[in-house]
N, C-alpha and C positions, 0 to 999 in steps of 0.2 A: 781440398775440401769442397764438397756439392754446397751449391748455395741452394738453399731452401727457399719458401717464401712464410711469412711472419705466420699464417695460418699453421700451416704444420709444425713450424717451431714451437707456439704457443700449444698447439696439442700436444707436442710430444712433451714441455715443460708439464702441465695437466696429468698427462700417462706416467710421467716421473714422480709425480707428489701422489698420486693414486697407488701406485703399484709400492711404495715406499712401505718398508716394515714399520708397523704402527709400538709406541711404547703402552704397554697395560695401561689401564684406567686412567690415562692423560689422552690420547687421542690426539697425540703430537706423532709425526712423522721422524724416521730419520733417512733424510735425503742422501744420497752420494753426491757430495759436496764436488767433486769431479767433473762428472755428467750436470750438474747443475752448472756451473761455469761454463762447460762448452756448449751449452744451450744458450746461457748469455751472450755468450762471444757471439753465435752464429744470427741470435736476435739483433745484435748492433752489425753486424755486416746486412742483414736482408733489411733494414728496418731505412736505409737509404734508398735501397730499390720503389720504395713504398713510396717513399716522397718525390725521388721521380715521376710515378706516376702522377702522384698529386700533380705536380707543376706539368707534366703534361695534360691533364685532363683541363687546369686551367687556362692555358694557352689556346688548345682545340675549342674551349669555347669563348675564346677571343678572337680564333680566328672565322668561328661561324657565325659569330656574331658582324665583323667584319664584310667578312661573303654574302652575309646576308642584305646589310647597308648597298656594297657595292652593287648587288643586284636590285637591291630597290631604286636606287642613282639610274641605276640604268635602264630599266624597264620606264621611271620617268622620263628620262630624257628619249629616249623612243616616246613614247607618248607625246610627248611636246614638238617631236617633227613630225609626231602623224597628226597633230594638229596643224603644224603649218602649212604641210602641204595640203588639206583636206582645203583651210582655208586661202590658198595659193590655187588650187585648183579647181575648187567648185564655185558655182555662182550660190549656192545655197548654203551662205553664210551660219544660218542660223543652226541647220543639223549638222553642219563642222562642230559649230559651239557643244553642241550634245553632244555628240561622240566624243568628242573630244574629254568630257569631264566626266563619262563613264569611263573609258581607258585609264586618265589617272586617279579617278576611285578605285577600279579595281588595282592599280598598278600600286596604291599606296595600301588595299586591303591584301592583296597576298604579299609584299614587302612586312607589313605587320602581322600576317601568318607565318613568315619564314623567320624573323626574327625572336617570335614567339618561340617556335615551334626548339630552336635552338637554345636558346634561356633554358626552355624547361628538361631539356635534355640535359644538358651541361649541369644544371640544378638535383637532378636526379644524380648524375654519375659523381658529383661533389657530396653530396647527400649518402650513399653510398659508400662511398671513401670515409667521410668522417665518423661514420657509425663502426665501419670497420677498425679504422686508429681505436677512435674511443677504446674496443673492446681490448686491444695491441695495450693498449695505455693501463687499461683496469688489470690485465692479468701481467702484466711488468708489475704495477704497484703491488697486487697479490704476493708476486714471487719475493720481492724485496720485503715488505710486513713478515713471510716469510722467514726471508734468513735474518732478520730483524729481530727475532724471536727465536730463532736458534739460535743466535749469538750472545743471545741476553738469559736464554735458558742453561747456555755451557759454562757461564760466570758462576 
């Protein structure tokens, strides 16, 4: 069986309750009870695919958030020997001092760009993803009210 992904299932669940022979002046559906099951089935196989993603989108941005730190660490500490040697080197004590506290303002301002810039990515693609579930979730609940109601209508 092709494995799908939740979007097209959920449409073709959609195209199955649309195309569905309507009963007269009830505006009730009758589903092929069949084809609705192997939509299900194939919902719960693709529906871990998804949450994969999830845990991988969270981990990507645990590890850019990490990359991010290590390269701020590190751009510091560069900074803190191009201070010493400025002040190992030069007789002109004082513009070491200056330089020195511009390289790690700037070292500590794009360390805070890059960290930024990360978050709100990962926030995005998180943001993204949950909006997508949500919708996976509203038309699950749909299809189930659904047969909820054809089974309560065939009593």
């Amino acid at each position: 069986m092709k494995k799908a992904n939740l979007m097209q299932l959920l449409d073709q669940l959609e195209e199955l309750a649309e195309n569905s022979p309507r009963l007269p002046l009830t505006g009730k559906s009758l589903v092929p009870t069949e084809e609705l099951y192997q939509l299900a089935d194939q919902l719960r196989l693709a529906l871990p695919e998804e949450v994969k993603r999830a845990e991988w989108v969270a981990k990507e941005k645990e590890r850019l958030l990490e990359e991010s730190k290590n390269e701020a660490q590190k751009m510091i500490q560069q900074a803190k020997e191009y201070i010493q040697k400025l002040i190992d080197e030069s007789e002109i004590v004082r513009q070491a001092k200056e330089q020195a506290a511009q390289v790690i303002e700037s070292a500590k301002q794009n360390a805070q760009e890059l960290s930024q810039g990360a978050a709100g990515y990962a926030q995005q693609i998180l943001l993204a993803l949950d909006q997508q579930l949500e919708k996976t979730l509203q038309t699950v609940r749909r299809g189930q009210e659904e047969l909820g109601k054809k089974k309560h209508d065939e009593r």
